[in-house]
C-alpha positions as CSV (number, residue, x, y, z in Angstrom):
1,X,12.2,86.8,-184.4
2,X,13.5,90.4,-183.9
3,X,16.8,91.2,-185.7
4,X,19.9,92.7,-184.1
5,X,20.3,96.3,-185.0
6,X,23.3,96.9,-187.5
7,X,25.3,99.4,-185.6
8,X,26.4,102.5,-187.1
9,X,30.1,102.4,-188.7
10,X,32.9,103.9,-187.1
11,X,34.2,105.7,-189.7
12,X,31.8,106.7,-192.3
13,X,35.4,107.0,-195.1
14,X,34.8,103.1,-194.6
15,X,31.4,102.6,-195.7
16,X,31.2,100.7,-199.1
17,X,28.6,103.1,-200.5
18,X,31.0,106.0,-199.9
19,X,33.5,104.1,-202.2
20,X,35.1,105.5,-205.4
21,X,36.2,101.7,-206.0
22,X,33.6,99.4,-205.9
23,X,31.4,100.6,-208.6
24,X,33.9,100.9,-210.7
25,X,35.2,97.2,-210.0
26,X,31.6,96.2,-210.5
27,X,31.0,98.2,-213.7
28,X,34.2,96.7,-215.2
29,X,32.8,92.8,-214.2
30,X,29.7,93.5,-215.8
31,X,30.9,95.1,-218.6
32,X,33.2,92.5,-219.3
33,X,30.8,90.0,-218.6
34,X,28.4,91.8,-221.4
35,X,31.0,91.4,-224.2
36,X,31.8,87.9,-223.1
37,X,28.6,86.5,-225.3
38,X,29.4,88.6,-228.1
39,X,33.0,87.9,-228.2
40,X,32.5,84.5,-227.8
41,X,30.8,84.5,-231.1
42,X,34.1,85.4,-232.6
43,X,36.1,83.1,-230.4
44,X,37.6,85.9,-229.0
45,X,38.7,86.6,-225.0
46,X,38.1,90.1,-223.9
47,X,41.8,90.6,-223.4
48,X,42.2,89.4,-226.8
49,X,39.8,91.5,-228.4
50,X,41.5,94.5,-226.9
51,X,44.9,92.8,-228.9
52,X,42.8,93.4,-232.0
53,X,41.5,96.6,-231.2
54,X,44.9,98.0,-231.4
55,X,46.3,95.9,-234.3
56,X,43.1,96.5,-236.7
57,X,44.1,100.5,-236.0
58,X,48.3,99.8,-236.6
59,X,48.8,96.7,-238.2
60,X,51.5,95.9,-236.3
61,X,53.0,97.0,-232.5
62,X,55.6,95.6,-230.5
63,X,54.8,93.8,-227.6
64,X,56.2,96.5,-225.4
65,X,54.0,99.1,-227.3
66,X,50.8,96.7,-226.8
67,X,51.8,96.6,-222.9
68,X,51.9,100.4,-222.8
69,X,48.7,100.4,-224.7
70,X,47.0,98.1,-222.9
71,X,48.7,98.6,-219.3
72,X,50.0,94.9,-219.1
73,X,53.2,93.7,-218.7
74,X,54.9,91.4,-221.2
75,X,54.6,88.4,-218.4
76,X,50.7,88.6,-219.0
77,X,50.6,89.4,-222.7
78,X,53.3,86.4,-224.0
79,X,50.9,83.9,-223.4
80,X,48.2,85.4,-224.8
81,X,49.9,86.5,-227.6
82,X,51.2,82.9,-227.7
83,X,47.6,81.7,-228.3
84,X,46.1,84.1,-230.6
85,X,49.7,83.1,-232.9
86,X,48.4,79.4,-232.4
87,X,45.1,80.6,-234.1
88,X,46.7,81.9,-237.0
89,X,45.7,85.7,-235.8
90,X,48.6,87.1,-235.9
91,X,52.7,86.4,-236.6
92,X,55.1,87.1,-233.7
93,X,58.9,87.9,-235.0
94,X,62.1,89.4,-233.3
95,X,62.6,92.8,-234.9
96,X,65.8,93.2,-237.3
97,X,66.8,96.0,-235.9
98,X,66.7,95.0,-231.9
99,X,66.7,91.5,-231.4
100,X,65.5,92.5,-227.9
101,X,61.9,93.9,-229.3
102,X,59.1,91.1,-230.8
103,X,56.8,92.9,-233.4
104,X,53.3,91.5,-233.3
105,X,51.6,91.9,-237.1
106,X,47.8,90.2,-237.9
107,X,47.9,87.9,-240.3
108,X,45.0,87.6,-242.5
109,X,42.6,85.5,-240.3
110,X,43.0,88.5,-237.5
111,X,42.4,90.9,-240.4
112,X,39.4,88.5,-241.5
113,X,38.1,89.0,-237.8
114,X,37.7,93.2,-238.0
115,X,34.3,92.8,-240.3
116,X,32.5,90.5,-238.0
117,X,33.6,92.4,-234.8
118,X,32.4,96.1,-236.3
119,X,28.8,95.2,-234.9
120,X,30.4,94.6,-231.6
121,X,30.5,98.7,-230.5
122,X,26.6,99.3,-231.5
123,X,25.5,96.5,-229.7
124,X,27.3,97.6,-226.9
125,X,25.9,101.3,-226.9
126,X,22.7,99.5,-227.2
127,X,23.4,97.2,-223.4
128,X,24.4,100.1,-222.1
129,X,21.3,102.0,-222.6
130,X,23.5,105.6,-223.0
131,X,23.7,108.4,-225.6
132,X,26.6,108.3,-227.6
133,X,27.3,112.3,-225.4
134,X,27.3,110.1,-222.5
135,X,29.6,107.5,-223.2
136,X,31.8,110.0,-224.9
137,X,31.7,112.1,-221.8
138,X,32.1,109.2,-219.4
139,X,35.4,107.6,-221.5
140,X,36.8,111.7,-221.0
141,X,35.8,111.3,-217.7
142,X,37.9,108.3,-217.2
143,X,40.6,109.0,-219.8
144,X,41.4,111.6,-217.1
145,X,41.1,109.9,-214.3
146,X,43.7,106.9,-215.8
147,X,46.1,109.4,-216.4
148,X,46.2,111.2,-212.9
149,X,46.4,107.6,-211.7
150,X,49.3,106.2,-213.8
């Protein structure tokens, strides 16, 4: 049985190849998707580890600095927040000094959860199968290209 020609696009701007977008929107499943076996040896969401990332580095942020950080809005970190409190991870409190600001701190299970994560990086670098030039050149490349966008 003979197959119907595809017919050329209109507009060659349309063709999914000549998208910016979709390999990065495929990158980022897969890549999420690659930590998700790794993380869930910790118990840990990706979103969640990205909590940790930042509080393993500063101890302690407000919500509103983790949102900045993390480009999320409080309506998507509260409940994730929420849970990681439930686990013990980490203490949520109204800050003294502006009862309008919550300051997220680890406790010491979150603190407990930095040694057993360290591997995660290497392990990483190794899926990836990239020179540690080209991730650092790639994260530049992208670092720059979250900025022009924001």
């Amino acid at each position: 049985m003979a197959t119907s020609p595809t017919p050329p696009a209109k507009n060659s701007l349309l063709r999914l190849e000549n998208q910016l977008c979709f390999p990065f929107y495929a990158v980022s499943r897969l890549l999420t998707k690659a930590y998700q076996p790794l993380l869930q040896a910790l118990d840990l969401t990706y979103p969640q580890y990205l909590v940790f990332l930042l509080l393993w580095e500063h101890e302690q942020l407000t919500v509103k600095e983790l949102g900045e950080k993390l480009l999320l809005d409080s309506g998507t970190l509260t409940p994730l927040l929420k849970r990681m409190e439930q686990k013990q991870w980490l203490s949520r409190r109204r800050d003294p000094r502006d009862e309008r600001s919550v300051i997220i701190a680890l406790l010491p299970a979150g603190r407990a959860l930095e040694a057993q994560a360290e591997k995660i990086p290497l392990q990483m670098l190794d899926k990836m199968q990239m020179s540690e030039a080209e991730i650092l050149a790639l994260r530049t490349h992208l670092t720059h290209l979250l900025t022009q966008l924001a």
